[in-house]
C-alpha positions as CSV (number, residue, x, y, z in Angstrom):
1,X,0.0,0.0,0.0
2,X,1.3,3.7,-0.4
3,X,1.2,6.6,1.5
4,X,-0.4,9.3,-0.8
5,X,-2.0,8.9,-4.0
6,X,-3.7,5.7,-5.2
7,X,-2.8,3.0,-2.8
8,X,-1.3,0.2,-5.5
9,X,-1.7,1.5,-8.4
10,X,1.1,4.3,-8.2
11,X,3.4,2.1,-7.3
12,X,3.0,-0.7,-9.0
13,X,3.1,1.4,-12.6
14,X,-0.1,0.6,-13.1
15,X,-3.1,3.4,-14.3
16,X,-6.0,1.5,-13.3
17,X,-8.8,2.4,-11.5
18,X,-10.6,0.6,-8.7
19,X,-14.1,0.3,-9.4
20,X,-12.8,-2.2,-8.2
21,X,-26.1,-19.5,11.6
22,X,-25.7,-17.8,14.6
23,X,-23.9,-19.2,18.2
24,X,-23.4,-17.8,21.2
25,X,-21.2,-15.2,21.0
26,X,-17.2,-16.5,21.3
27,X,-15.2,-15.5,24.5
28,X,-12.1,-13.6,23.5
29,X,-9.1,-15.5,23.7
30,X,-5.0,-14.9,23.4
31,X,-3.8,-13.4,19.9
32,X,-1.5,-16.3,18.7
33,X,-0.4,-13.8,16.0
34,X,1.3,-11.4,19.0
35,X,2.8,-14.1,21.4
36,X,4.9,-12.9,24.1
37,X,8.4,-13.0,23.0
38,X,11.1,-10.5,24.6
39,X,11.2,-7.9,27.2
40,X,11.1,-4.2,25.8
41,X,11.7,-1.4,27.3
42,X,8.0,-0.2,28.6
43,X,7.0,3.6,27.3
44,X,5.9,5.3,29.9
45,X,2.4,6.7,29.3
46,X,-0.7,6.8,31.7
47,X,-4.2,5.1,32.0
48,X,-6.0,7.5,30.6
49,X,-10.3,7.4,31.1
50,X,-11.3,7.7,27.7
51,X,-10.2,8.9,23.7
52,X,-10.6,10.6,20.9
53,X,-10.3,9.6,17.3
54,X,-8.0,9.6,15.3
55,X,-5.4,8.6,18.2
56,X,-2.5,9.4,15.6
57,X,-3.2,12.5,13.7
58,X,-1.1,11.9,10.8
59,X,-0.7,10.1,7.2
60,X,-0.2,6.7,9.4
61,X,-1.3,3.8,6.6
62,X,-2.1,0.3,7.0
63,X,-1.2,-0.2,10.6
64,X,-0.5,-3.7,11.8
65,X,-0.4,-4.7,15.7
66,X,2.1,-6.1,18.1
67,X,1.8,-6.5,21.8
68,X,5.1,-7.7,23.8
69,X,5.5,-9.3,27.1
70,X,5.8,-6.0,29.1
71,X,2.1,-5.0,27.6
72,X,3.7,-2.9,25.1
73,X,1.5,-2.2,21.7
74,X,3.0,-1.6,18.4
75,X,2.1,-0.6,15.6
76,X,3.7,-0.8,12.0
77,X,2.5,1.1,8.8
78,X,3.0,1.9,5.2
79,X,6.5,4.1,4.3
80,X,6.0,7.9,5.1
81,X,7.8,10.6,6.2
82,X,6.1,11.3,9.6
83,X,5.6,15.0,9.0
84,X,9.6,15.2,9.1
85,X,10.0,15.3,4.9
86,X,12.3,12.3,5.2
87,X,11.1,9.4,3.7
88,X,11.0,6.4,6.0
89,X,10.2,3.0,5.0
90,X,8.5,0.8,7.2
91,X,7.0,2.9,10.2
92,X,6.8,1.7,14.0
93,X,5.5,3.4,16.9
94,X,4.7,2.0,20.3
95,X,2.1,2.8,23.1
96,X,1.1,1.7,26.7
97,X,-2.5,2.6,26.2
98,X,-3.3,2.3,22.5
99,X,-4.3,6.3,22.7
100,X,-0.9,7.8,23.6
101,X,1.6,6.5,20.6
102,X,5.4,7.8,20.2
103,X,7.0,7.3,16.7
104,X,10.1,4.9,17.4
105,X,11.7,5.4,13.7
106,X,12.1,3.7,10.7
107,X,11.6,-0.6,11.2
108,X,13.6,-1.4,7.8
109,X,16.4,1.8,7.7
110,X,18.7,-0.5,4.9
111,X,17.0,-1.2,2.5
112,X,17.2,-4.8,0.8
113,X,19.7,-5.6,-2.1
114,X,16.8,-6.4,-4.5
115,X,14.4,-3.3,-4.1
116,X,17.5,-0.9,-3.1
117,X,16.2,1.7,-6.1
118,X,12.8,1.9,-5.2
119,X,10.5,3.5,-2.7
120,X,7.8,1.6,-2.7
121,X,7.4,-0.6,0.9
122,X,3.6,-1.2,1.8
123,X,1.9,-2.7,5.0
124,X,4.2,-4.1,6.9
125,X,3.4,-7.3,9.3
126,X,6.0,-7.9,12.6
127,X,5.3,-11.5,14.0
128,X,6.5,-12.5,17.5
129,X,8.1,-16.5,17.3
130,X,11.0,-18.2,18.5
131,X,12.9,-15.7,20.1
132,X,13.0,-13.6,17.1
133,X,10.8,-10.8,15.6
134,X,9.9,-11.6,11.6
135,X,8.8,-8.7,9.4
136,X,6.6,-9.2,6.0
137,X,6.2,-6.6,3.5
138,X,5.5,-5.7,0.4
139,X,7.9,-4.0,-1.8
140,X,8.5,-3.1,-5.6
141,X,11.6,-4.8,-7.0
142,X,14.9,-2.8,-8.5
143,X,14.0,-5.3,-11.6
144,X,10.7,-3.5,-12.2
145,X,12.2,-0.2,-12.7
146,X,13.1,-1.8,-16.8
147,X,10.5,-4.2,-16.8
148,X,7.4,-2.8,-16.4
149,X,5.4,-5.9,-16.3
150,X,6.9,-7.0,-13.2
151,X,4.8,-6.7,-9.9
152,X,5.6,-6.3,-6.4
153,X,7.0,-9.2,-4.3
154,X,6.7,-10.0,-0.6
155,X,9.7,-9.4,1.3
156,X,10.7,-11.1,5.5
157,X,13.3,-9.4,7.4
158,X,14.1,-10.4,11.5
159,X,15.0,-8.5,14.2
160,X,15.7,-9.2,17.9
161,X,13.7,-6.1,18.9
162,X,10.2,-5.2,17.8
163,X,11.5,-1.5,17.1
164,X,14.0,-3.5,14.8
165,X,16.0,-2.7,13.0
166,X,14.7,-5.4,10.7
167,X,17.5,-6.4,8.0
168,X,16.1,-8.3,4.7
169,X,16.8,-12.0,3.9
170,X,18.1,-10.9,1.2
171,X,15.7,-12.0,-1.6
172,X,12.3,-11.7,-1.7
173,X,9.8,-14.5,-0.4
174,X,7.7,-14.5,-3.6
175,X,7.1,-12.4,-6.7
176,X,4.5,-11.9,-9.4
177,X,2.6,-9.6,-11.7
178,X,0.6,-6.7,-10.5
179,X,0.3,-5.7,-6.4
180,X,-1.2,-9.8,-6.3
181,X,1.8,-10.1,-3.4
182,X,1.0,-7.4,-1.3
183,X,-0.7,-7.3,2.5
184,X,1.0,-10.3,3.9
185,X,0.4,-11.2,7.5
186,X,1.3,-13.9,9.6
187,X,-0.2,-16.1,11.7
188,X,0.6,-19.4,14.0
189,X,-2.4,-21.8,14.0
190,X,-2.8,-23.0,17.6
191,X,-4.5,-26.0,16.6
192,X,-2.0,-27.8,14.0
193,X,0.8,-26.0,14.9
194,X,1.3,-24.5,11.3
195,X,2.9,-21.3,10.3
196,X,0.4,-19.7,8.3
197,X,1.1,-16.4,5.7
198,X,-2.0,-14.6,4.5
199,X,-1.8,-11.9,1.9
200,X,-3.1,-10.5,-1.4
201,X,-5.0,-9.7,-3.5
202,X,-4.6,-7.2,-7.0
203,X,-8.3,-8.4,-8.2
204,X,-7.6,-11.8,-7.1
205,X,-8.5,-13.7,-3.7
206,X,-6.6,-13.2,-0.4
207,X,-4.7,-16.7,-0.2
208,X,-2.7,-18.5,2.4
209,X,0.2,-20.7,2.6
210,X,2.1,-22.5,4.9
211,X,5.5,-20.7,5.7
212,X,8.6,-23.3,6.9
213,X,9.8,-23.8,10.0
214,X,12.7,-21.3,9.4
215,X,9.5,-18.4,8.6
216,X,11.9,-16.8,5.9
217,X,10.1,-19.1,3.1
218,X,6.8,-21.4,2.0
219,X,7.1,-24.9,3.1
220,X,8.2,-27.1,0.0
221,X,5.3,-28.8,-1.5
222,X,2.6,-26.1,-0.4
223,X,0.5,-24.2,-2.7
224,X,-1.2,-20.7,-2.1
225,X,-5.2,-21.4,-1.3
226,X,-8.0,-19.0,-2.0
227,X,-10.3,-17.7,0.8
228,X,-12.1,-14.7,0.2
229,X,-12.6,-13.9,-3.4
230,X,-13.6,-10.7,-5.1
231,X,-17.0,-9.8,-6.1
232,X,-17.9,-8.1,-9.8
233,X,-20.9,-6.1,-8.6
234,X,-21.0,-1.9,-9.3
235,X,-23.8,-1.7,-6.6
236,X,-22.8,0.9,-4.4
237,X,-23.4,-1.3,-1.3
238,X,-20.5,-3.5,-2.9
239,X,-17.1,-3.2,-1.4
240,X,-15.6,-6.9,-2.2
241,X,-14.9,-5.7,-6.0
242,X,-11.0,-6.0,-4.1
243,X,-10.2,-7.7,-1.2
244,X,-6.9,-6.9,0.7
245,X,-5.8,-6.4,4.1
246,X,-5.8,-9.3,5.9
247,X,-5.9,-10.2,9.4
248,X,-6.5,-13.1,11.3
249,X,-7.5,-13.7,15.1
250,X,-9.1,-17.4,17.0
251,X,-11.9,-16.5,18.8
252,X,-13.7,-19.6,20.4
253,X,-14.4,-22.1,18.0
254,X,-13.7,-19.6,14.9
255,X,-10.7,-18.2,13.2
256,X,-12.1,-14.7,11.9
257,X,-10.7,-13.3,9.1
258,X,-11.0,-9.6,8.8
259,X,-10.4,-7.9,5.2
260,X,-11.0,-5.1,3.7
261,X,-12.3,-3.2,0.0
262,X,-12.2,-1.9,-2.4
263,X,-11.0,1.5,-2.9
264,X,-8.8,2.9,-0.1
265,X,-8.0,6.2,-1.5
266,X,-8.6,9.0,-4.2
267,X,-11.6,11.0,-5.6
268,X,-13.5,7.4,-6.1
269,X,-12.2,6.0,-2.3
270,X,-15.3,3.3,-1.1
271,X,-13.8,1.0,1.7
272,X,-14.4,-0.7,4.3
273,X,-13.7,-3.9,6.7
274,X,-15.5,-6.5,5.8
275,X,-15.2,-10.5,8.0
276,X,-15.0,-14.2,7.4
277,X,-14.9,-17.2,9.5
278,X,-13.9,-20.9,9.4
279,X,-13.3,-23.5,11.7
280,X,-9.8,-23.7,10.7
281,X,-7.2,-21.0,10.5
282,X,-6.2,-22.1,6.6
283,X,-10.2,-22.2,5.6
284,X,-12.8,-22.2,3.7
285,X,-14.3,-19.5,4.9
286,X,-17.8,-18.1,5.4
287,X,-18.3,-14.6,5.0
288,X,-21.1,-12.9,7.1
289,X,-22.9,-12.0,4.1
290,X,-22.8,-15.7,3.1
291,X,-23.5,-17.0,6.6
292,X,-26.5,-14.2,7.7
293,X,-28.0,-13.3,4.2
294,X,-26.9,-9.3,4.4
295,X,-26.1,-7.3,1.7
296,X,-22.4,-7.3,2.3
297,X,-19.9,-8.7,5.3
298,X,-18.9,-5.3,6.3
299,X,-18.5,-4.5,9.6
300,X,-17.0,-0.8,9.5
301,X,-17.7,2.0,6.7
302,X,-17.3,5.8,6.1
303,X,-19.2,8.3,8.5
304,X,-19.3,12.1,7.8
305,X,-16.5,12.4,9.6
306,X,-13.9,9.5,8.3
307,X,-13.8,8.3,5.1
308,X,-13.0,5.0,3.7
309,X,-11.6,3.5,7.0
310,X,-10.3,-0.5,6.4
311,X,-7.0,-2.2,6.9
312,X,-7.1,-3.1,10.4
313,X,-5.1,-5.1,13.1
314,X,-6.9,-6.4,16.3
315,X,-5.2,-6.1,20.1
316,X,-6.9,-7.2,23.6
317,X,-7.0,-5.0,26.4
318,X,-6.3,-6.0,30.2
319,X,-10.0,-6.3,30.4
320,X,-10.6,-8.7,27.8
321,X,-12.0,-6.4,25.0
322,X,-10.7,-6.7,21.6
323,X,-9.7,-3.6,20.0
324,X,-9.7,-2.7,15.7
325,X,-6.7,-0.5,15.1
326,X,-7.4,1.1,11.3
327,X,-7.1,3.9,9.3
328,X,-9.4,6.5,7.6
329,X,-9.1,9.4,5.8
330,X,-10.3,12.7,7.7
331,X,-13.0,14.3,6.0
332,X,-11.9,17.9,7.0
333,X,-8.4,17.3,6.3
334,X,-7.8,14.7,3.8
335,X,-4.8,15.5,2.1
336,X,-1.5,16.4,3.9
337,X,-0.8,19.1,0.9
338,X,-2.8,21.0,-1.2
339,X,-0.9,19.1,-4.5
340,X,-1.4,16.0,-2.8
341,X,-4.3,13.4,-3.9
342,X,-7.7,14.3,-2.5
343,X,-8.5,11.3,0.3
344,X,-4.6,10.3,0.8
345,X,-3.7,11.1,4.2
346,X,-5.0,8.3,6.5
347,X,-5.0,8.8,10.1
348,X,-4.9,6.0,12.5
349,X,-8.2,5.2,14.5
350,X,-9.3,2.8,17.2
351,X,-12.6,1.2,18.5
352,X,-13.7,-1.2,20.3
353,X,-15.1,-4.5,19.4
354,X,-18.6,-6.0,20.4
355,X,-19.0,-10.1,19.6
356,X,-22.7,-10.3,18.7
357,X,-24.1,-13.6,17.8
358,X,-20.8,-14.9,16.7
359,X,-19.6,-12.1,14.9
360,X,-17.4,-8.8,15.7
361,X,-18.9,-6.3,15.6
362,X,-18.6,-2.3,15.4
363,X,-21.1,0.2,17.5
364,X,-23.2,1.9,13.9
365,X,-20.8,0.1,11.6
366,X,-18.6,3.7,11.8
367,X,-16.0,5.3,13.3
368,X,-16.3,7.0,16.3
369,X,-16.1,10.7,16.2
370,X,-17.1,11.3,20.0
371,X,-15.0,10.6,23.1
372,X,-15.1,7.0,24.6
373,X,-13.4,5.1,27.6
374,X,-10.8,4.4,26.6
375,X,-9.1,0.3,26.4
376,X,-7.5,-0.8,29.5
377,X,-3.9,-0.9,30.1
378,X,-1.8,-4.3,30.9
């Protein structure tokens, strides 16, 4: 994904576009995708009573979640300059209370040998395993700079810290055509014990695959499998024409998958957060749409006052509530720069999650504009 403009397209080369049974509601359980792994320095920040959207009041893109063993939350987005002018290219910033957040830096400062030209590093993931902190990314490759039919690929770095610095494998994980290999996230299936990497789409369905033991690349003999595919409807109500954005969280009996569509930015931006569930982590899955007859699966869509909100991460609170971490454009400031693309600067919003019959749920389907308690600290 990109900071300003038109999310893939720009940087991908590409001038398209987008037109593109109920149960008893699940108790929340521990995030497999943010096991505690190392010790971090804690930032110091207060309880505080309640908030105030957005709870990070700048161009802060695709944020993904992390939460340490001290109860630290971080938060990774899409390369920006964090109101400095210097470009950085994979952001992190950390909180004790999911309201106050402090910019650590820049997660990936070297770039990697195969997209050292380029400046094009989307929606970063930071997985918690073994000791080690694993960062997946998407990135445009030096080799499509002369070949403009070549895609983005996926990229893994590690780290021992969650701040990083993250330093690149040293070839991409998996290439292809288009932005197909963008949005990956990982996720450890408590059940089977598999390493699972979600990501996608570029028109297509968001897929999964399992990783190897080593988390730097797909097990051999494994194939990508669809989940969620797209939907080719122009009816307003329709935001599945792309599906991208995935994240993954076991509540109860279910793995939920949340996603999101179809336009995240630009004069035409229609998105929102749509959700699946399955049984099991790697699928198939049912959407809510599918499984309660509505009109669509989405769970969180424009008010007055933010635009196009999607692209979440989920965290739980010392209480036990689960928290969406997203962006959305501001409706009364939606560009950072008067040259800048109309609905390009996504601010970083956070609400909390109601289960309702088996599904998550969002109070109105909207952001909220007016102050609320606020999550409670671990």
């Amino acid at each position: 994904m990109m900071p300003n403009l038109s999310n893939h397209f720009f940087a991908a080369g590409l001038a398209l576009t987008l037109s593109a049974c109920a149960t008893p509601a699940p108790a929340p359980v521990a995030r497999a995708e943010s096991a505690p792994v190392a010790e971090v320095a804690a930032p110091v920040a207060p309880a505080v009573a309640s908030f105030t959207n957005p709870v990070v009041d700048m161009d802060f893109p695709d944020p993904a979640t992390l939460t340490t063993a001290d109860g630290t939350h971080w938060v990774y987005a899409t390369q920006g300059d964090n109101g400095t002018g210097r470009t950085l290219n994979l952001r992190v910033a950390r909180s004790a209370n999911l309201v106050d957040w402090k910019m650590v830096g820049d997660a990936l400062p070297v770039k990697p040998v195969w997209a050292s030209k380029t400046q094009d590093f989307w929606a970063p993931h930071v997985h918690a395993a073994d000791g080690r902190f694993y960062l997946y990314y998407s990135a445009k490759p030096d080799a499509a700079l002369k070949n403009d039919k070549l895609g983005l690929c996926l990229g893994v770095a590690t780290a021992d810290r969650p701040e990083g610095p993250f330093t690149d494998k040293g070839q991409p994980l998996q290439c292809g055509a288009g932005f197909i290999n963008i949005d990956p996230m990982a996720f450890d299936d408590p059940a089977t014990g598999k390493r699972l990497l979600f990501w996608g789409s570029g028109f297509e369905a968001i897929k999964v695959q399992e990783l190897a033991p080593d988390r730097l690349s797909f097990a051999p003999g494994t194939k990508p499998v669809d989940l969620v595919a797209t939907i080719k409807d122009e009816q307003p109500s329709n935001y599945q024409r792309l599906v991208e954005g995935a994240w993954v969280v076991k509540r109860g009996a279910y793995y939920y998958l949340f996603y999101s569509g179809d336009n995240c930015c630009g004069a035409k931006a229609h998105y929102a957060v749509m959700v699946a569930r399955s049984p099991n982590a790697a699928g198939p899955y049912q959407t809510l749409a599918e499984a309660t007859g509505a009109a669509n699966s989405v769970i969180l869509e424009a008010s007055a006052d933010f635009i196009a909100p999607g692209h979440n991460g989920l965290v739980t609170d010392a209480q036990g509530d689960d928290w969406i971490v997203y962006h959305a454009v501001d409706a009364k400031r939606s560009r950072n720069r008067p040259t800048d693309e109309v609905n390009s600067r996504r601010v970083m919003l956070i609400d909390r999650i109601e289960w309702i019959d088996g599904w998550p749920r969002v109070a109105g389907n909207r952001p909220s504009s007016s102050t609320r308690p606020a999550p409670r600290p671990r």
